[in-house]
C-alpha positions, 0 to 999 in steps of 0.5 A: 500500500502507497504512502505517498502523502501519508502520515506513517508510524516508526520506532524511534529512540526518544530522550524525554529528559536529559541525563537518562536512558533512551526509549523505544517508542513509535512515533508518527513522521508526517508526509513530505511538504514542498521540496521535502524528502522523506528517508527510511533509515538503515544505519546512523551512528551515535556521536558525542554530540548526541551526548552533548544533547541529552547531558542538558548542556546545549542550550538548544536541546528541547526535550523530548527529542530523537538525537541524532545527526549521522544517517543514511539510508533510502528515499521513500517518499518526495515532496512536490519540486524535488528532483534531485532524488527519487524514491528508492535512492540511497542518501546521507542525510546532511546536518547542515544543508547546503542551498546553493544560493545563500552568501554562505553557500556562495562564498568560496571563503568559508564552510556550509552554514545556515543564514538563519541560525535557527535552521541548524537546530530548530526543526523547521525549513532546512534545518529540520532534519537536525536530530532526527535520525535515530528512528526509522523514518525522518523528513529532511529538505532537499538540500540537506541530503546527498545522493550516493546513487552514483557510486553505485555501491548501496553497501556504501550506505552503512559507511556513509553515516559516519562519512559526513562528521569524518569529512569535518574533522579531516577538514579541520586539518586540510582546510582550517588549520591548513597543515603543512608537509613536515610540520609538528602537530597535537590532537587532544582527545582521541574519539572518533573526530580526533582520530580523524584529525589526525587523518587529516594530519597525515593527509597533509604530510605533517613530520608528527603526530602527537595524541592527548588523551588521559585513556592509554587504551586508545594510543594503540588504536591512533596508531592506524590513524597516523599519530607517531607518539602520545601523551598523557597529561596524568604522567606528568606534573607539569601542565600539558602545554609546557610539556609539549613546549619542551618536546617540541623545541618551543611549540607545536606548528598546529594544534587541535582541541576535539574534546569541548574542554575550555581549560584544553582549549586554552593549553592546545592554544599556548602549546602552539610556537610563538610567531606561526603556531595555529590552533584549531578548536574542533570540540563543542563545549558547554553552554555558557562557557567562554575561553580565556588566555593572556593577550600576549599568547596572540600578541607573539603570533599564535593563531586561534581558529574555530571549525564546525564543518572542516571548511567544507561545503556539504554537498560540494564536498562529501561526493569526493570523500566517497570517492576517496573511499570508493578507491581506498585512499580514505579509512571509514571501515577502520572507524567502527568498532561496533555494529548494534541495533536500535535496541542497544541504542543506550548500550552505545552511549555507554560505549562511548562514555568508557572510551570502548568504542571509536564509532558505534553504527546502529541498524535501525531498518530491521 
């Protein structure tokens, strides 16, 4: 029986409040408006800023709410004036669209971002599919989703979840930052993005590759991932930034916070070389929350920037990265370490706050 133009039933894993386990409810996705989509989810990952969401830290989370932001799945319904996809196609869904049309879209100087602020999180226009993918259906704008029809490998669409937050944290390396051949870089905290960092670090051929994190279990793992050494700021006495200044021969070239920790912010920051050193925060922290350092850090030279997408435009730019996966010269499979269900949803976030997983890709089509 066609649903075209249907309101239909799905499960979905609800937070109804903050700091609590997620619910299997069925809940109702309406048909897709003008310019709409409608997508049946088979694979989406959980990411520390789902977390982020359901610890009642982003001003922004309303709650109850589906968490979620790296799908991917098959179209099965449009909207009147889509043409870009049809039913059937295999999709990732984009958590920031990209228009084509906008000062943002059409600026080459920066990354995909909304005109209207509230696009990115407040469920209507282009925005509305933020936070809507841990269920089995979902409702998204035309141009806030990809389609992988061409690379002709539905296979892909497992992979394709975890493609889009890879592609930010690479770029916040390749384009951000701009790492260059030879240099000297430091990646604080070693999840999933960090690990990406330093992808993207080795990409573009940097001489070292220091991980920071305080877990020693995932120093082995970084290892696939281009990092040449690490540190652990427990073992020394010192701060971070003082000790990195001492093996580096007066700072790092670039340096990247991926844990949305104010006080590593500013040690990633000062752990720079004066005169040339970037730093780049990646890492989403807490509502309210401000950075500080001494004016002179900036004064003698040191950079600080902020990413949110890599520098990237969205749909412009994740077509190469499946590309680049298509002939293995990008890792994806390396970066999931679990295969669940939605059943075990909660099970993933546990995962995650152990440091057990790097990435956790839920099956919620069965």
């Amino acid at each position: 029986m066609s649903t075209v133009g249907k309101t239909i039933t799905c499960k979905a894993a609800v937070a109804w409040e903050p700091k609590t386990d997620l619910k299997i409810e069925t809940i109702e996705v309406a048909p897709p408006k003008s310019h709409e989509v409608r997508i049946k989810i088979l694979y989406t990952a959980v990411c520390h800023t789902d977390a982020y969401t359901l610890s009642g830290q982003d001003p922004e989370g309303l709650f109850p709410v589906v968490l979620g932001h790296e799908g991917a799945g098959i179209v099965e319904s449009i909207g009147e004036g889509v043409t870009n996809v049809a039913p059937g196609d295999h999709v990732i869904p984009l958590y920031v669209p990209q228009c084509g049309e906008c000062k943002f879209c059409k600026s080459p100087k920066n990354e995909s971002l909304p005109e209207d602020p509230s696009d990115s999180g407040q469920g209507t226009d282009a925005g509305r599919h933020v936070e809507v993918f841990v269920q089995r259906k979902i409702v998204v704008s035309l141009h806030g989703l990809l389609d992988l029809q061409s690379t002709k490998l539905p296979r892909l669409t497992k992979f394709a979840c975890w493609v889009v937050a890879c592609r930010r944290a690479m770029g916040a390396a390749i384009n951000t930052a701009k790492v260059e051949k030879g240099s000297t870089c430091a990646v604080w905290g070693l999840g999933a993005v960090g690990l990406a960092v330093g992808l993207g670090c080795e990409v573009a051929g940097a001489s070292r590759i220091i991980g920071i994190d305080i877990n020693p279990d995932k120093f082995k793992i970084a290892k696939n991932f281009g990092f040449t050494e690490f540190v652990n700021p427990k073992d020394h006495e010192k701060p971070i930034q003082d000790v990195l200044v001492e093996l580096t021969d007066g700072g790092l070239d670039f340096t990247f916070e991926c844990v949305g920790n104010v006080h590593l912010m500013r040690a990633a920051l000062e752990a720079c070389h004066k005169g040339w050193g970037v730093s780049t925060i990646v890492g989403v922290a807490g509502a309210g929350q401000e950075i500080s350092t001494r004016p002179f850090q900036l004064v003698t030279g040191r950079v600080w920037k902020g990413t949110a997408f890599g520098g990237w435009k969205s749909r412009d730019s994740v077509p190469k990265l499946v590309d680049e996966y298509l002939s293995k010269k990008l890792k994806l499979d390396e970066f999931i370490s679990h295969n669940l269900t939605l059943g075990e949803i909660n099970e993933a976030f546990h995962l995650m706050h152990k440091g057990e997983s790097i990435r956790a890709v839920l099956s919620v089509a069965k």
